[in-house]
C-alpha positions as CSV (number, residue, x, y, z in Angstrom):
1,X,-9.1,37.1,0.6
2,X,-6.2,34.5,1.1
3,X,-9.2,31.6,0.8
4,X,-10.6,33.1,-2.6
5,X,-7.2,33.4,-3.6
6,X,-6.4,29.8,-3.0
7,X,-9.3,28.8,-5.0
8,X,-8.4,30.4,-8.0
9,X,-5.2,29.2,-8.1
10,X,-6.4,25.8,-7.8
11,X,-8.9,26.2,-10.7
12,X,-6.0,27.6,-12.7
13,X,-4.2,24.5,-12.4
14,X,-4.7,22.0,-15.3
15,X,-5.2,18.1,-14.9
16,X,-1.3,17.8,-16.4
17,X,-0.1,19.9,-13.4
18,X,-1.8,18.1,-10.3
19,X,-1.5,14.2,-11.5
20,X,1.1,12.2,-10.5
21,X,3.1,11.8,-14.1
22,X,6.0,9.3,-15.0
23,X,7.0,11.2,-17.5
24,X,9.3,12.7,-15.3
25,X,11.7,9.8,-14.7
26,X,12.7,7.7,-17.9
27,X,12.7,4.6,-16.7
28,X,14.0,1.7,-19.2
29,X,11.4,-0.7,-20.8
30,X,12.0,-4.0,-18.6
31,X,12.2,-2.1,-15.5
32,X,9.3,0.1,-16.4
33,X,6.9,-3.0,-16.7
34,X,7.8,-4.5,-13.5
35,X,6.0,-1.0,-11.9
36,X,9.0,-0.3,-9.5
37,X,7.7,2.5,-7.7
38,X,5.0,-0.1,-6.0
39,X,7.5,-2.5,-4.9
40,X,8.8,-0.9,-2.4
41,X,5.9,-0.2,-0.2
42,X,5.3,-4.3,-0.8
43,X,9.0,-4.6,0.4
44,X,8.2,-2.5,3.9
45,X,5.0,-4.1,4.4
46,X,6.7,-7.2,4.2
47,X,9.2,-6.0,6.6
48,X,5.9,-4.7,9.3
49,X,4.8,-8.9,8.7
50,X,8.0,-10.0,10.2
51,X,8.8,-7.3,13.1
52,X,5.0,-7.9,14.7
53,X,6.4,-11.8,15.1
54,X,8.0,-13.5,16.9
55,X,11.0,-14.4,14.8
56,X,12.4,-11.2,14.6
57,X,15.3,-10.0,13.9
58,X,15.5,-12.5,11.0
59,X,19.5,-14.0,9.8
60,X,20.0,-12.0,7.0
61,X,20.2,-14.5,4.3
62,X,16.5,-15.2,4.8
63,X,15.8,-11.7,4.9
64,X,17.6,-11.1,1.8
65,X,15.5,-14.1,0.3
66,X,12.4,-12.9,1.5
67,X,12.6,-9.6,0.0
68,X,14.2,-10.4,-2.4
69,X,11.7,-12.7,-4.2
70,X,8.9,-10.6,-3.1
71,X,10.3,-7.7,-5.3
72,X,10.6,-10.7,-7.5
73,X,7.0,-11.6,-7.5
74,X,6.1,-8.0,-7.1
75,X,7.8,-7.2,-10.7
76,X,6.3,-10.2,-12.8
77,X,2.8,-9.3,-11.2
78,X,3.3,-5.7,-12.5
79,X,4.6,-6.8,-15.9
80,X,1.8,-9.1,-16.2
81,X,-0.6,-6.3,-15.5
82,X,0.8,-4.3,-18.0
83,X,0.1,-7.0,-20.5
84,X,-3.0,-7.4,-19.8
85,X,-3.8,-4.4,-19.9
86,X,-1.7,-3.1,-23.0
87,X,-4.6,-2.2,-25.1
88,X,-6.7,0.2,-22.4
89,X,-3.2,2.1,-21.8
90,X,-3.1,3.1,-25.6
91,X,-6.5,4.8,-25.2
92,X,-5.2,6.3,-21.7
93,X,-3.6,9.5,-22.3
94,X,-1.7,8.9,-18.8
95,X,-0.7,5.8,-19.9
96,X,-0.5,5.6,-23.9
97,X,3.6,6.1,-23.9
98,X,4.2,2.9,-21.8
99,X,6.5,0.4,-23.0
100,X,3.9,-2.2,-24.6
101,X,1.6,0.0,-26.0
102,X,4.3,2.7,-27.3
103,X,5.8,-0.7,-29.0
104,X,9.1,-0.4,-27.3
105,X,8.7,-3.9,-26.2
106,X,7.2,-6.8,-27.6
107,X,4.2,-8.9,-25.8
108,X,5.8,-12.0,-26.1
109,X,9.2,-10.6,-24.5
110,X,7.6,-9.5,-21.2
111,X,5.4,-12.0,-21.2
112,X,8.8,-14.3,-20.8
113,X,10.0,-11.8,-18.7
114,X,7.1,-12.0,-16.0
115,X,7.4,-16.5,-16.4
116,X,11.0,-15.8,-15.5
117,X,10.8,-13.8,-12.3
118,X,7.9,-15.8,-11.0
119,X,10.0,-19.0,-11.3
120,X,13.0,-17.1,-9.6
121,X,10.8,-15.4,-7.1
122,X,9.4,-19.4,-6.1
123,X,12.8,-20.8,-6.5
124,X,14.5,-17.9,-4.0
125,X,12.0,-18.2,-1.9
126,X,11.3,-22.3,-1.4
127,X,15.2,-22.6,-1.5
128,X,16.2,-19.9,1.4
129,X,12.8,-19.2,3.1
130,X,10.1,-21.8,3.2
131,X,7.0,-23.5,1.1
132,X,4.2,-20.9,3.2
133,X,6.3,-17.8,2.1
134,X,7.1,-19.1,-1.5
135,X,3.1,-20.2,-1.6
136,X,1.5,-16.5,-0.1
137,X,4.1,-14.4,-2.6
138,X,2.5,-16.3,-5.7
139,X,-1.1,-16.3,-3.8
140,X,-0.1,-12.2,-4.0
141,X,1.1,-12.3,-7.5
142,X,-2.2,-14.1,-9.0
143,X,-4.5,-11.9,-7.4
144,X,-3.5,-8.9,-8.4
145,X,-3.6,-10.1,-12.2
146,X,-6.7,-12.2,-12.4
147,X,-8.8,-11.5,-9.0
148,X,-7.8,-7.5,-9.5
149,X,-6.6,-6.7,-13.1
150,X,-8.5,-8.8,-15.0
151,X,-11.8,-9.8,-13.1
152,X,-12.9,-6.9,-10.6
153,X,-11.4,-3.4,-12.5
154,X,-13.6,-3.6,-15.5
155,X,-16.9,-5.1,-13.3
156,X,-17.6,-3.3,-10.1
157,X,-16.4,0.1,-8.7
158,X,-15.6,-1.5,-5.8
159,X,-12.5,-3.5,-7.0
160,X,-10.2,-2.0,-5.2
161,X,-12.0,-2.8,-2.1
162,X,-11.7,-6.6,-3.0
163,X,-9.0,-6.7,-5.1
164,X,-6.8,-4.7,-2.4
165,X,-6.2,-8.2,-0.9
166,X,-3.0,-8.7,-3.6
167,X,-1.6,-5.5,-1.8
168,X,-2.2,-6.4,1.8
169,X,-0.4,-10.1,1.4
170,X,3.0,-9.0,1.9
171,X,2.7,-9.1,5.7
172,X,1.4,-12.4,5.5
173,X,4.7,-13.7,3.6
174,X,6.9,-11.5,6.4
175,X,5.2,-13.4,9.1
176,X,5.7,-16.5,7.2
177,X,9.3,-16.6,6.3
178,X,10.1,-15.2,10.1
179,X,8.2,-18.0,11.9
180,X,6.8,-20.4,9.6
181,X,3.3,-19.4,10.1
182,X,0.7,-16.9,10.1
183,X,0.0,-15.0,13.3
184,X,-3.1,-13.2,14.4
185,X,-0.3,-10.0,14.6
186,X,0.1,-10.1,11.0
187,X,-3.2,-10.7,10.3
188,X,-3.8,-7.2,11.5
189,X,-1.1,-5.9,9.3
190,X,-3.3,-7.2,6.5
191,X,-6.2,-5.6,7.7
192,X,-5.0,-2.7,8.1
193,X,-3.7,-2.1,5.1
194,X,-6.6,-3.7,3.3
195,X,-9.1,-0.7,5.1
196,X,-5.9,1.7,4.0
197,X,-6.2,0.9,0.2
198,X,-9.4,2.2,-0.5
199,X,-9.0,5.7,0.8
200,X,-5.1,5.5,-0.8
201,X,-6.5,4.2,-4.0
202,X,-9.6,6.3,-4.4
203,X,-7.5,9.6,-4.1
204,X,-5.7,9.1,-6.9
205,X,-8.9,7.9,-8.6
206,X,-10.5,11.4,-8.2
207,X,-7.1,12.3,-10.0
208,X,-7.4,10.0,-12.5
209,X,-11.4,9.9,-13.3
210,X,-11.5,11.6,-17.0
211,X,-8.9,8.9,-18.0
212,X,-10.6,6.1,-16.2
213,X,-13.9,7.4,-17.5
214,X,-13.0,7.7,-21.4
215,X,-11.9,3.9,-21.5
216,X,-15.0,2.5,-19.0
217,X,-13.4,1.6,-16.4
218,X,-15.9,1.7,-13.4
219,X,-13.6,3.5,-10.8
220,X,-15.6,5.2,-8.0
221,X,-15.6,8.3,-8.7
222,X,-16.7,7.5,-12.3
223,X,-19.7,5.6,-11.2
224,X,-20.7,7.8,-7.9
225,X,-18.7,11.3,-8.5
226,X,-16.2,12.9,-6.4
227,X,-18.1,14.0,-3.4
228,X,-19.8,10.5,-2.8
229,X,-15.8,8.8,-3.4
230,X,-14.7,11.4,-0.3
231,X,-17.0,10.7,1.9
232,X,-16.2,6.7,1.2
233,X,-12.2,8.0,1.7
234,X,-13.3,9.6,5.1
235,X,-15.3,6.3,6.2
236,X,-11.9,4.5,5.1
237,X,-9.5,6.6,6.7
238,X,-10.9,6.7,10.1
239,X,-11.3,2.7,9.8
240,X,-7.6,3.2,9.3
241,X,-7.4,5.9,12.1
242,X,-9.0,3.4,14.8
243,X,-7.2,0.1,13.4
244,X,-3.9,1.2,13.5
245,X,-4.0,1.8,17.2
246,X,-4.2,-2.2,17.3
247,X,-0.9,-2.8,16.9
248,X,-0.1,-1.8,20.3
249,X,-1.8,-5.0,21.2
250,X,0.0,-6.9,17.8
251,X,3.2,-6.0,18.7
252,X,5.2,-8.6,21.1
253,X,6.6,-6.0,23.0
254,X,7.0,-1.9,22.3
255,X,3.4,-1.4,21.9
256,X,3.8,2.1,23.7
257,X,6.0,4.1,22.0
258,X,4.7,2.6,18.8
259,X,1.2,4.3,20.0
260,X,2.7,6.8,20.9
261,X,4.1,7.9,17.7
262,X,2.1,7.0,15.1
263,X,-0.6,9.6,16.9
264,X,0.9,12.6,14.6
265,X,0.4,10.1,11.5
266,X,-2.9,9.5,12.0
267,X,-3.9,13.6,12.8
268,X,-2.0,14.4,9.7
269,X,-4.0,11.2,7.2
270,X,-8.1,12.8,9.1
271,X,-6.7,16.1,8.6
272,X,-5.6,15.7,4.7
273,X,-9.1,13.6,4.6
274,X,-11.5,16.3,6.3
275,X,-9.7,18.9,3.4
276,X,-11.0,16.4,0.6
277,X,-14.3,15.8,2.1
278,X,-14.6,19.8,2.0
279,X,-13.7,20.0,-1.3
280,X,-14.3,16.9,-3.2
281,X,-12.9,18.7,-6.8
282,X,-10.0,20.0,-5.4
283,X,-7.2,18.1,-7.7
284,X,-4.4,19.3,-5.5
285,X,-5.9,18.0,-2.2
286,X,-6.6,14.6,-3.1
287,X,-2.9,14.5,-4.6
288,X,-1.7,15.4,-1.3
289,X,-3.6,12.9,0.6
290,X,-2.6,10.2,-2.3
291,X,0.8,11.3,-1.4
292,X,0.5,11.3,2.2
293,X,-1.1,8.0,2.3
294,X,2.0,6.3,0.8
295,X,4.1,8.1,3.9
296,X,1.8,6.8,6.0
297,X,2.0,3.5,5.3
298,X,5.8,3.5,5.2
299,X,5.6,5.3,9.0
300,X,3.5,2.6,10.5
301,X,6.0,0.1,8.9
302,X,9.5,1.9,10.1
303,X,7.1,2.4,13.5
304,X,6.9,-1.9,13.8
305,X,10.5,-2.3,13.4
306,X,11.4,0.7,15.6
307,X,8.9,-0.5,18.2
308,X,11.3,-3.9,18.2
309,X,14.3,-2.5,19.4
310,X,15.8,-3.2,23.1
311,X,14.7,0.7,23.7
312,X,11.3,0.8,22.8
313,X,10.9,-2.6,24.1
314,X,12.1,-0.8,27.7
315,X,10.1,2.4,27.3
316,X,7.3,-0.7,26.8
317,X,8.0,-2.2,30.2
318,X,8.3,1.4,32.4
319,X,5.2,2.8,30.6
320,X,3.5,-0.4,32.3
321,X,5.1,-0.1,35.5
322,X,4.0,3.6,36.1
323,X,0.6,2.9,35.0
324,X,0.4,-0.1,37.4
325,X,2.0,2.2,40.1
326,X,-0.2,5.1,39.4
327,X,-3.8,2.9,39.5
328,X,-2.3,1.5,43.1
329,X,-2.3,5.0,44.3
330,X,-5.3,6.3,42.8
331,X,-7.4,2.7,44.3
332,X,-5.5,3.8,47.3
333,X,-6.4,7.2,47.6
């Protein structure tokens, strides 16, 4: 009685009701453009780059620098996206009351806008971090507007597959700017969150699908429908499940308790998948598991820079010593 109930209610729900909307924060123009709400996941994968090296903890001017011409780079590549992309959000109903189509802003003003936060973003970053940082942030920036936005989106439905290689470059520039290079560590950060994205992305897709569908945009779900898109989510999400569990190897030193508690994470990100993959219409559900993938993502970055600390880094060592001490007395026995 309670299940049929549920499904009611969920029927009764409109499209309005379930979809993330910005409506409900008024941002101004120029910030709007520069897409704020995705820096800061950038910002803490960034952050995940530079705990898994070496360098860590970094002097805070550089880590100032670093994150702060990321969010740099991160705003002119999301006010370049929205010029590019000005005409498809006027025929997006989600999207038709943004700045540049709604005409609050001009095209030649952001367009300015964006050329003067990349040149800050590659001025902060040369001048307090180094050339490989500076170099990876603009790398980010220019493949998220011409490999994502303007080549893959409108082509193939799997762009986000490809193009989710702007989005997982952040922890390449962390690793950067804390040891001048790029690390196999860090390079699992990118992986990871490059196998993330798809299942992350694609949720909101299945949100988003009649928008996407009535401008031809070639998303997923509106090329292979809803149930194919979860079962590609649940393929993703347990490449996420099993990868993430590397960084106990990635990690200098707190590998354990970083294990240890990203295991309620990853039940939490199959069980919100299985949900989906049971009910591939079910608007709510993959808003949840859009939701909870953003969390997720966040956790495992918090979990690197917890897993750094002087007491993870112990609860590291005495994991290893009992472990050694119990196979003694289990060889022995």
């Amino acid at each position: 009685m309670v299940s049929s109930t549920s499904q009611v209610f969920h029927r009764s729900l409109t499209r309005d009701q379930v979809v993330p909307s910005r409506k409900k924060i008024s941002l101004p123009p120029w910030i709007e453009v520069a897409k704020p709400r995705l820096i800061p996941l950038l910002l803490a994968t960034t952050l995940g780059g530079m705990a898994l090296s070496e360098g860590w903890p970094l002097p805070s001017p550089k880590l100032v620098c670093t994150l702060g011409g990321g969010a740099l780079a991160a705003a002119a590549a999301g006010a370049l996206n929205c010029l590019w992309e000005q005409d498809l959000d006027g025929r997006m109903k989600r999207t038709s009351s943004r700045a540049l189509p709604s005409g609050r802003l001009s095209s030649s003003a952001v367009f300015a806008g964006a050329i003067s936060c990349t040149c800050a973003a590659a001025a902060l970053l040369i001048s307090g971090v180094n050339c490989l940082a500076a170099g990876l942030s603009l790398l980010g920036l220019c493949s998220y507007v011409l490999l994502y936005t303007a080549f893959l989106k409108p082509r193939t439905s799997q762009n986000i597959v490809i193009g989710g290689v702007a989005g997982a470059i952040p922890p390449l520039v962390g690793a950067a700017a804390a040891t001048g290079h790029i690390g196999l560590s860090s390079w699992w950060l990118f992986a990871l969150v490059m196998v993330w994205t798809p299942a992350h992305f694609w949720a909101l897709a299945i949100l988003l699908k009649d928008d996407y569908q009535s401008v031809g945009i070639p998303m997923l779900p509106v090329v292979k429908g809803s149930v194919f898109t979860a079962k590609a989510i649940s393929q993703y999400g347990w490449a996420t499940f099993f990868l993430s569990f590397f960084g106990i190897f990635a990690l200098p030193e707190g590998g354990f308790l970083y294990g240890l508690l990203l295991i309620p994470f990853n039940v939490r990100l199959i069980q919100m998948v299985k949900k989906l993959v049971d009910s591939p219409e079910d608007l709510p559900r993959a808003k949840g598991l859009f939701r909870w993938s953003i969390l997720y993502m966040f956790g495992v970055c918090l979990l690197l820079v917890i897993s750094r600390l002087e007491l993870a880094s112990q609860f590291h060592n005495q994991s290893i010593y009992l472990m050694s001490n119990m196979t003694t007395l289990f060889s022995i026995s």
